[in-house]
C-alpha positions in Angstrom: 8.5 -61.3 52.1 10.5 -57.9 50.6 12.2 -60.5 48.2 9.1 -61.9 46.8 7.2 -57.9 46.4 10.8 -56.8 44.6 10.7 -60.0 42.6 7.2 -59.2 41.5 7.6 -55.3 41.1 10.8 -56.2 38.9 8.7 -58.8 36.9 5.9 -56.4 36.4 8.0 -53.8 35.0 10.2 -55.4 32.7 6.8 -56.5 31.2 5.1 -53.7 31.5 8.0 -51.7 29.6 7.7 -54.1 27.2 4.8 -53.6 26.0 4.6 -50.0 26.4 7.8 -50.0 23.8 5.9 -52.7 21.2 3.0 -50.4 21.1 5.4 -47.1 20.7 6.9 -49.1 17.8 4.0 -50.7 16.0 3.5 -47.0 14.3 7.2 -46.8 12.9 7.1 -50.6 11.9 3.9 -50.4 9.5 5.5 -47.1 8.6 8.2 -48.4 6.7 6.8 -48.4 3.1 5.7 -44.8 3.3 8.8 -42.4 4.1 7.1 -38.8 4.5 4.7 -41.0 7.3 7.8 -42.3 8.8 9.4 -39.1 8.7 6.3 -37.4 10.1 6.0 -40.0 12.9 10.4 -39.0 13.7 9.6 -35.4 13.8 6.9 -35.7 16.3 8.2 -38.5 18.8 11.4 -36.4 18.8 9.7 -32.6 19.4 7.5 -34.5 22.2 11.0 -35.8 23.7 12.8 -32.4 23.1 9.3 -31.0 25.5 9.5 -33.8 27.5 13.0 -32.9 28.7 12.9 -29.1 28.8 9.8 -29.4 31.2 12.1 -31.8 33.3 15.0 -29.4 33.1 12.8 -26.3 34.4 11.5 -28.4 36.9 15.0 -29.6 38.3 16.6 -25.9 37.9 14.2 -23.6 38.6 11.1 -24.9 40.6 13.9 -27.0 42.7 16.1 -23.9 42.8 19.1 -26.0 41.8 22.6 -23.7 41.1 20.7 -21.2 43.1 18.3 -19.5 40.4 
């Protein structure tokens, strides 16, 4: 029974996560003809990721109080 629901779960990820990534890449694939809209399209995916992963930091370090501060 726990088999089956982590078969399923798994299935229903990998899928899911796979068409999450085709839609984040659609964009950058009909991009490829016009550079400053590629370019745009880098700069903005990567500042959102840059956010993305200060706001995990300051949660981890300082809302958990990790290292005390």
């Amino acid at each position: 029974d726990i088999l089956s629901f982590i078969l399923i779960f798994g299935a229903g990820s990998i899928i899911g996560m796979t068409l999450v990534s085709s839609l984040i890449g659609i964009p950058f694939a009909l991009s490829n003809k016009a550079v400053s809209l590629e370019k745009t399209l880098r700069w903005i995916v990567g500042s959102v990721s840059f956010l993305i992963g200060v706001s995990i930091v300051y949660e981890i370090v300082f809302v958990g109080k990790l290292f005390g501060f």
